[in-house]
Backbone as ProteinMPNN parsed JSONL, in Angstrom:
{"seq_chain_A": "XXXXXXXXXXXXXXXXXXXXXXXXXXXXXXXXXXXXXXXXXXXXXXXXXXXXXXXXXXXXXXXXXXXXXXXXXXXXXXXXXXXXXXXXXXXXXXXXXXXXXXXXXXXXXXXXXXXXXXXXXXXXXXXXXXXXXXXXXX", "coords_chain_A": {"N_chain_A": [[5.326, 8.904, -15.927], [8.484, 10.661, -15.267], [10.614, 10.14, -12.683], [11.965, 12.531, -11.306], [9.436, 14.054, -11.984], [7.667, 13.318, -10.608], [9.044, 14.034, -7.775], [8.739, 16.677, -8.264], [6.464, 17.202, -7.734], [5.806, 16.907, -5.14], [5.947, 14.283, -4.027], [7.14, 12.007, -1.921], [10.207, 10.452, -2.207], [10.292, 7.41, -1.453], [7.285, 6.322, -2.214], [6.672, 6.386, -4.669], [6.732, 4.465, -6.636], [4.874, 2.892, -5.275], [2.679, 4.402, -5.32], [2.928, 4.81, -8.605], [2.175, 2.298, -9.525], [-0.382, 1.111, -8.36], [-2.115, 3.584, -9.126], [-1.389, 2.863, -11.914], [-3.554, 0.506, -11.73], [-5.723, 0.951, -11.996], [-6.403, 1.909, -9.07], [-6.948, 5.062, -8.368], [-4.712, 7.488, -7.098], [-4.339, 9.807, -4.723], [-2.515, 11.338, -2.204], [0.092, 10.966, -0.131], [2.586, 9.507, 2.121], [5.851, 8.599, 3.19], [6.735, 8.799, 5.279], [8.173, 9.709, 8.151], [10.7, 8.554, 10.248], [12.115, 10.18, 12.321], [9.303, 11.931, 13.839], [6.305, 12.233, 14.673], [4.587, 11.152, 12.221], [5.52, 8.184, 11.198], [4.72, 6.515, 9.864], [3.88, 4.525, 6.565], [1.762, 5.697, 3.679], [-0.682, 5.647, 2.028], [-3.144, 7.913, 0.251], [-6.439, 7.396, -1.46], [-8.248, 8.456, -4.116], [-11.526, 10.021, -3.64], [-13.905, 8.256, -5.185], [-12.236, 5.98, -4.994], [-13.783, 2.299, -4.605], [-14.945, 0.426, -2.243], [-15.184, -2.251, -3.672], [-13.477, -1.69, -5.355], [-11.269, -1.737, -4.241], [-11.406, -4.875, -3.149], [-11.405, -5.762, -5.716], [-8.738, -5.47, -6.333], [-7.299, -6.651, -4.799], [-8.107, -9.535, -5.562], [-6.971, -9.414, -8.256], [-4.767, -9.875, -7.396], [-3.84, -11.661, -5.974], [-2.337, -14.631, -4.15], [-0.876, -17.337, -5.533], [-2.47, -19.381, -4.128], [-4.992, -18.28, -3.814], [-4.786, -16.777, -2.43], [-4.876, -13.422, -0.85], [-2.283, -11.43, 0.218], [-0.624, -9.016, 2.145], [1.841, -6.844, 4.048], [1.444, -4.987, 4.647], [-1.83, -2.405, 4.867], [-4.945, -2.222, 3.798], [-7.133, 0.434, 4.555], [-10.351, 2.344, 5.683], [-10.015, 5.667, 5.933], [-11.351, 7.683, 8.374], [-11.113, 11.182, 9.282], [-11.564, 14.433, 10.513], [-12.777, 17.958, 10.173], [-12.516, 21.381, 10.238], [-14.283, 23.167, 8.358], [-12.931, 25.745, 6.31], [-14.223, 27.762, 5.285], [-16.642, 27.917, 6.096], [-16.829, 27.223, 8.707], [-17.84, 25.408, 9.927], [-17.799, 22.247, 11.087], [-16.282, 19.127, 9.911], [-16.412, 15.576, 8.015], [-14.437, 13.485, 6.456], [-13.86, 11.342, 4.591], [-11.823, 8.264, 2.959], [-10.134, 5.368, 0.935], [-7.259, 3.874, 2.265], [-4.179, 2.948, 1.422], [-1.667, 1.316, 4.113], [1.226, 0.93, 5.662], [3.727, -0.414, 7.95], [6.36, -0.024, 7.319], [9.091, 2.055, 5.075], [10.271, -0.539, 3.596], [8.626, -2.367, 4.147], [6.235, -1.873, 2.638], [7.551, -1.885, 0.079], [8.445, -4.439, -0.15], [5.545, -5.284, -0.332], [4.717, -4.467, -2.916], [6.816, -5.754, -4.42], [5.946, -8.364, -4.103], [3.346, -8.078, -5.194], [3.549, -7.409, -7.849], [4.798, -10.206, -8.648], [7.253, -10.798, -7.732], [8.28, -12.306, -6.337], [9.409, -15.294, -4.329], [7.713, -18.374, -3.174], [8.183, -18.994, 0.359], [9.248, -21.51, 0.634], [11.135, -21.721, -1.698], [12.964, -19.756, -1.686], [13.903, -20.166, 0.921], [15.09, -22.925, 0.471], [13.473, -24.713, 2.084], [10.886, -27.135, 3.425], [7.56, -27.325, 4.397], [7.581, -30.174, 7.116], [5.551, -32.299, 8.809], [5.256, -30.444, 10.863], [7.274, -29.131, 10.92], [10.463, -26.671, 9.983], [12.111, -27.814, 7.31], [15.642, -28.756, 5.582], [16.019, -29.259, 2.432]], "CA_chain_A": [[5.94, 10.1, -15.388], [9.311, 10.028, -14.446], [10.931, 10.259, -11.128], [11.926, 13.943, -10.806], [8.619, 15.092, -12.125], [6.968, 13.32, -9.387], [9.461, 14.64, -7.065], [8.808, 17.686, -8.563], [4.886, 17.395, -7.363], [5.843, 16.724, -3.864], [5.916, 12.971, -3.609], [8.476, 11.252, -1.033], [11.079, 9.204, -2.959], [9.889, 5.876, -1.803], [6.593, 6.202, -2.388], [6.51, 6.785, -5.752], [6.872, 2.9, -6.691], [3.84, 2.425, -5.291], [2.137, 5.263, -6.297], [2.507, 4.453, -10.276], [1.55, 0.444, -9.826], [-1.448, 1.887, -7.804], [-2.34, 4.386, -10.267], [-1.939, 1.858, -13.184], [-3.885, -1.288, -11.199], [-6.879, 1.256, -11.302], [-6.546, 3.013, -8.004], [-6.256, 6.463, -8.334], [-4.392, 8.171, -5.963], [-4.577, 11.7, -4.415], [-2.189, 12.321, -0.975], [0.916, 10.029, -0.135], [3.702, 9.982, 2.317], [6.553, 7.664, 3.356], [6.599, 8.313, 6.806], [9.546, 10.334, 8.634], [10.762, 8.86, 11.593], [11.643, 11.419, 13.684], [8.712, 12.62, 14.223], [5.058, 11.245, 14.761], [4.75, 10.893, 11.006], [6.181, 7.253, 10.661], [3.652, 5.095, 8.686], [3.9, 5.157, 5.411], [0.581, 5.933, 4.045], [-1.193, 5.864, 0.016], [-4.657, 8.068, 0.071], [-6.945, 6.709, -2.942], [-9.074, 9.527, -4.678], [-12.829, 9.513, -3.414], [-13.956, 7.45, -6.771], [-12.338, 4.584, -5.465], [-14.541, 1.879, -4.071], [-14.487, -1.494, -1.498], [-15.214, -3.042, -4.419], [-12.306, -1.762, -6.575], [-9.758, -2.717, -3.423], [-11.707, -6.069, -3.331], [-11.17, -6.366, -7.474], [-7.542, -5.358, -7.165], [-6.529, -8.059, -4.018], [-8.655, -10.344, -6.13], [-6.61, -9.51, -9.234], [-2.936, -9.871, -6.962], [-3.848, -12.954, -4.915], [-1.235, -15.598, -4.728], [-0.976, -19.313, -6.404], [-3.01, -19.964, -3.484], [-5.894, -17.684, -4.2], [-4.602, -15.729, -1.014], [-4.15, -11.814, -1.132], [-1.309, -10.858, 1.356], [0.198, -8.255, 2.164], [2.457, -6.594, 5.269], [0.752, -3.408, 4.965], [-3.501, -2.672, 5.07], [-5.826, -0.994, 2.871], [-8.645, 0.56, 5.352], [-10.868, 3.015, 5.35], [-9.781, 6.268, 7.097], [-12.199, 8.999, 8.465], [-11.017, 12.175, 9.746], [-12.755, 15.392, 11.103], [-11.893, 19.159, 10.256], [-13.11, 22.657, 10.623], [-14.264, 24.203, 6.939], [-12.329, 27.06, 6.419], [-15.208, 29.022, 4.44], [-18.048, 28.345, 6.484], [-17.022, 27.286, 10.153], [-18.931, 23.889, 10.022], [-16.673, 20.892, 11.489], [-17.43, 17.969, 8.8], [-15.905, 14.643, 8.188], [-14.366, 13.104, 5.154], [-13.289, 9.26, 4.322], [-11.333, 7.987, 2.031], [-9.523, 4.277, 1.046], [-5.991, 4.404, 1.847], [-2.915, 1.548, 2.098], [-0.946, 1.671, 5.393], [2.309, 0.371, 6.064], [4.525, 0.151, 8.879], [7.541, 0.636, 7.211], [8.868, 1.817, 3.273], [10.789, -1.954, 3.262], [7.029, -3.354, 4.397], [5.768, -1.209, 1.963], [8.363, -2.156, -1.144], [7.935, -6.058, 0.057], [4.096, -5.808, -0.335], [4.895, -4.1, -4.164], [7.503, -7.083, -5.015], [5.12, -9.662, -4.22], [1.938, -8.209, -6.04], [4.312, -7.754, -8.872], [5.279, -11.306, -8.991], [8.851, -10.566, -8.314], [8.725, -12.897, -4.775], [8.954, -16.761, -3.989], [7.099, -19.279, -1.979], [8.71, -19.602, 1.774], [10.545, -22.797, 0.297], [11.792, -21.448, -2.86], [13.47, -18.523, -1.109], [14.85, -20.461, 1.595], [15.499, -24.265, 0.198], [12.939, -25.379, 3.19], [9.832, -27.274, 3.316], [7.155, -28.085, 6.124], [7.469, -31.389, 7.529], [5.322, -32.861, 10.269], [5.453, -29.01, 11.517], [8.964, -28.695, 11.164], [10.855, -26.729, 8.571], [13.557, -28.571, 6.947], [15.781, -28.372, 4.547], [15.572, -29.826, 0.971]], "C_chain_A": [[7.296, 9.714, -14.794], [10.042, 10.931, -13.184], [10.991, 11.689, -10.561], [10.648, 14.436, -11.708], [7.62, 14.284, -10.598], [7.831, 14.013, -8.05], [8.804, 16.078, -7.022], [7.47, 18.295, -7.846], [4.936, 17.164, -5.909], [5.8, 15.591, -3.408], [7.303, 12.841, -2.841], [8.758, 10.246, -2.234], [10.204, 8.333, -3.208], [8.472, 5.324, -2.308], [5.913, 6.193, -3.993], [6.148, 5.547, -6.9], [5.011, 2.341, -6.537], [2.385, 3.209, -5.586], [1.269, 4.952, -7.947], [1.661, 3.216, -10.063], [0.03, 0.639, -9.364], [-2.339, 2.37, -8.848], [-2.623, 3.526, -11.657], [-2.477, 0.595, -13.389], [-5.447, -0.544, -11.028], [-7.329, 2.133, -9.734], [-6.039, 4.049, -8.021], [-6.186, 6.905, -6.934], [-4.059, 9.99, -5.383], [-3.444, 12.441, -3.135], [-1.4, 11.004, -0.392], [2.295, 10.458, 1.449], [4.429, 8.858, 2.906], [7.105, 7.509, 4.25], [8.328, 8.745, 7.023], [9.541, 9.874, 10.066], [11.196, 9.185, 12.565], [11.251, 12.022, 13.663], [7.448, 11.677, 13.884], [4.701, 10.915, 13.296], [5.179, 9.841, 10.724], [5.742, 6.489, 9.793], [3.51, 5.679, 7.475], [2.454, 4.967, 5.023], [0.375, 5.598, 2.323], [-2.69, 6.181, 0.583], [-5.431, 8.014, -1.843], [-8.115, 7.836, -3.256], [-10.451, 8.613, -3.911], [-13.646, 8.531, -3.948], [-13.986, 5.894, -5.917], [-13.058, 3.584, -4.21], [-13.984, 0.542, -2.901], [-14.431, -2.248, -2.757], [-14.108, -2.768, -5.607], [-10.885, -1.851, -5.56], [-10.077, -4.502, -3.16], [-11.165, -6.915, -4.539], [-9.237, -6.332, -7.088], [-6.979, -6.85, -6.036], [-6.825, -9.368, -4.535], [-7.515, -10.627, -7.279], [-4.58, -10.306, -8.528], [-3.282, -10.827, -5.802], [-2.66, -14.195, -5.009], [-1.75, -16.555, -5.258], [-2.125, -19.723, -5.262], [-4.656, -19.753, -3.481], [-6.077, -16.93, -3.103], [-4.415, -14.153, -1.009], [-3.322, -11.759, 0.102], [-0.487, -9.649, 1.465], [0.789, -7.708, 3.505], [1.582, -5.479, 5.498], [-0.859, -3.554, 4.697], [-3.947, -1.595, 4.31], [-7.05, -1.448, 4.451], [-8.731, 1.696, 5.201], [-10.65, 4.398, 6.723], [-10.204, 7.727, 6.95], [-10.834, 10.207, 9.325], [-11.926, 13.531, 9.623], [-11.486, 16.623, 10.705], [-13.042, 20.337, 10.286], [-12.802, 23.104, 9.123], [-13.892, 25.418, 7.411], [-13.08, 27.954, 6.377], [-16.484, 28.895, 5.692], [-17.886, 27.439, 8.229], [-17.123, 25.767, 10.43], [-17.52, 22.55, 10.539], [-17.658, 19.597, 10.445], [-16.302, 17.157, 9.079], [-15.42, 14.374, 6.795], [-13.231, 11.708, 5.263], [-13.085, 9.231, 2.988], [-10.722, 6.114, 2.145], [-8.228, 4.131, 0.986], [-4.454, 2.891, 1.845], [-1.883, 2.279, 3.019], [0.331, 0.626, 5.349], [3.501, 0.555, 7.104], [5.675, 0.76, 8.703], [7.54, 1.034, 5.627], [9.291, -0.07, 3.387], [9.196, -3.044, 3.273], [6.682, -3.113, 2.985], [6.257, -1.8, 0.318], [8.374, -3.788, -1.24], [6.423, -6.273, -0.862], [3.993, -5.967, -2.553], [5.174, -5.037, -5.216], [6.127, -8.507, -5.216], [3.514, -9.387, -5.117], [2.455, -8.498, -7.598], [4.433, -9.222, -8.996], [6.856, -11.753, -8.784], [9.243, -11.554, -6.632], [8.583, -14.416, -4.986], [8.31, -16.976, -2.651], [7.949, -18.88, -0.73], [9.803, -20.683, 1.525], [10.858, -22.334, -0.477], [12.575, -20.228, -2.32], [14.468, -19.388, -0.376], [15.659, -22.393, 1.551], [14.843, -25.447, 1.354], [11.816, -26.022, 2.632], [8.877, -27.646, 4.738], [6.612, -29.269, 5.929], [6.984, -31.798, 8.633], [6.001, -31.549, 11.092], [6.281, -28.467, 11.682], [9.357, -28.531, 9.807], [12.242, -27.565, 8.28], [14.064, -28.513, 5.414], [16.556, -29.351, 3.141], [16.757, -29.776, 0.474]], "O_chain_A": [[7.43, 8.76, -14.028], [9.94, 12.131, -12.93], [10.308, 12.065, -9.608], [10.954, 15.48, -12.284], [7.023, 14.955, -9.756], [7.087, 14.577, -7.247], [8.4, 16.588, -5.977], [7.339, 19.461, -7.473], [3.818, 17.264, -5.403], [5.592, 15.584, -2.195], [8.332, 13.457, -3.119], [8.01, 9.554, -2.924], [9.528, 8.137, -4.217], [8.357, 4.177, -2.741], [4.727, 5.991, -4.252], [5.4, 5.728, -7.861], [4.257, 1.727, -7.293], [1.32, 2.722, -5.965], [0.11, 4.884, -8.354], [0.49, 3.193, -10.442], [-0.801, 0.237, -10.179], [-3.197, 1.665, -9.38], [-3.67, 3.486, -12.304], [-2.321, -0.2, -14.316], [-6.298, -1.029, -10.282], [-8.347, 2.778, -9.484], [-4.847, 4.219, -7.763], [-6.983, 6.839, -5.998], [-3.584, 11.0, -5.904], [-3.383, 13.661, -2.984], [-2.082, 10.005, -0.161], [2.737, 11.592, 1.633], [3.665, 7.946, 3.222], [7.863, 6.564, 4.472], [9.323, 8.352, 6.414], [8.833, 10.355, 10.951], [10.889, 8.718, 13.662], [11.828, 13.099, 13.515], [7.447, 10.705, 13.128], [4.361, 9.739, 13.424], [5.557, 9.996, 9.563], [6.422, 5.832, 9.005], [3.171, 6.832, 7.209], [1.771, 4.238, 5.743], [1.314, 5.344, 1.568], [-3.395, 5.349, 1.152], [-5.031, 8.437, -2.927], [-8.941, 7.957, -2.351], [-10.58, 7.413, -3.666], [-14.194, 7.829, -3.099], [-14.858, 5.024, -5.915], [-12.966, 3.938, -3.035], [-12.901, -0.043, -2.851], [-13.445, -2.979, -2.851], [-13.937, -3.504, -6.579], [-9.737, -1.994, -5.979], [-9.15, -5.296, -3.006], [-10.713, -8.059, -4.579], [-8.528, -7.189, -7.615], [-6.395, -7.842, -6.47], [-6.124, -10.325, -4.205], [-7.076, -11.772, -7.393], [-3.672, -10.922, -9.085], [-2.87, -10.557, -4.674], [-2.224, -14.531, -6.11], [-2.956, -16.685, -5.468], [-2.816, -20.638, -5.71], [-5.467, -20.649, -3.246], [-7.157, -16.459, -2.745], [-3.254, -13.905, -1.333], [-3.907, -12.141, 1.116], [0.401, -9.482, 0.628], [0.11, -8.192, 4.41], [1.092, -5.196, 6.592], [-1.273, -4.658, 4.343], [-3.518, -0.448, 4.185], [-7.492, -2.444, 5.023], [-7.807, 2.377, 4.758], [-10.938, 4.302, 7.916], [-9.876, 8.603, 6.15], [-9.794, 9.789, 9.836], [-12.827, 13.668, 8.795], [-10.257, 16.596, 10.76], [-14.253, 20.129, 10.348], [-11.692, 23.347, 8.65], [-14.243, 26.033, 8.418], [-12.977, 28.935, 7.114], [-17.124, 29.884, 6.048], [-18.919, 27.103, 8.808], [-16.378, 25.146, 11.188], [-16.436, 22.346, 9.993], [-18.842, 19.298, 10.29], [-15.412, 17.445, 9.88], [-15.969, 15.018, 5.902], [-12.207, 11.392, 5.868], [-13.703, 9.793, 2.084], [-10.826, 5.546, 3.232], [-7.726, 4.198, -0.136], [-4.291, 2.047, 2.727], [-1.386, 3.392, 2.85], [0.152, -0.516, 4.928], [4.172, 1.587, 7.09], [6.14, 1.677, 9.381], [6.624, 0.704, 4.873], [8.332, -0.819, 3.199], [8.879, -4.047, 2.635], [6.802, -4.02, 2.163], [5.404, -2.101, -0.517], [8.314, -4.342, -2.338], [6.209, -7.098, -1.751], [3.549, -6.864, -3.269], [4.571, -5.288, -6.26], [5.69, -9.205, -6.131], [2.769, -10.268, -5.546], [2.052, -9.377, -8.36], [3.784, -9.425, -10.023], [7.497, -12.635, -9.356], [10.286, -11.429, -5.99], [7.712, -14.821, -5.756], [8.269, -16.334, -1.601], [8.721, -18.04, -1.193], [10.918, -20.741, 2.044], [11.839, -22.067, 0.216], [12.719, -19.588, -3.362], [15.633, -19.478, -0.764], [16.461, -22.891, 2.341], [15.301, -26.569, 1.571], [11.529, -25.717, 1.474], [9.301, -28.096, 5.803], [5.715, -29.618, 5.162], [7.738, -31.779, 9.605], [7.015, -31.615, 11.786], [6.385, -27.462, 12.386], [9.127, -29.249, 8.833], [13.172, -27.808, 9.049], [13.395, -28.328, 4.397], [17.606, -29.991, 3.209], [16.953, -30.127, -0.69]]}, "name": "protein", "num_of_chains": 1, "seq": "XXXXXXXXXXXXXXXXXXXXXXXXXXXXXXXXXXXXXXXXXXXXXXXXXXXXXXXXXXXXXXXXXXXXXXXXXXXXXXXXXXXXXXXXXXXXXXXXXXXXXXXXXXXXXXXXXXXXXXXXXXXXXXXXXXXXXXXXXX"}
């Protein structure tokens, strides 16, 4: 899909990036936003259709772990309840979903780069290595 038709559906810009990779890594996604801040709204957010499981955010950090066999990322997949009042029938209920959180979009577009593959080591970035607890440089 490209860019102005997701616009077109109500997605925020930045989110859209992570959206598709999301979407085509197996997590479907349902309810997105990229966090405005001025106003309590700042965290950027990704909600994952009901469907998807612990075990298919387990498979995907599994699948995007580093050289090390580490998953990392700046931002958090957790599981987030909220409470509301049914419209039709009164009843206050609950509903959970699996969503990725991020403090910022740049967190957010970091976490993307590096599942991608598109990031270096710590030393290959900065020409350092650690020495007897000290970085230095190479």
């Amino acid at each position: 899909m490209s860019e102005k038709e997701w616009l077109s559906k109500g997605l925020d810009k930045a989110v859209i990036p992570l959206v598709e990779f999301f979407n085509k890594n197996g997590l479907s996604t349902v309810m997105s936003c990229q966090g405005h801040n001025k106003t309590n709204q700042s965290m950027f957010w990704i909600q994952f259709d009901k469907s998807v499981s612990k075990d298919d955010i387990l498979n995907f950090m599994k699948h995007h772990s580093n050289k090390y066999g580490s998953f990392c990322s700046s931002g958090r997949f957790a599981k987030r309840i909220f409470g509301f009042r049914n419209r039709f029938n009164g009843v206050y209920e609950k509903d959970e979903s699996w969503n990725y959180f991020a403090a910022t979009v740049d967190a957010a577009h970091n976490d993307l780069r590096m599942w991608k593959g598109d990031t270096y080591t710590y030393e290959e970035q900065t020409g350092k290595i650690l020495k007897n607890d000290e970085w230095i440089k190479v």
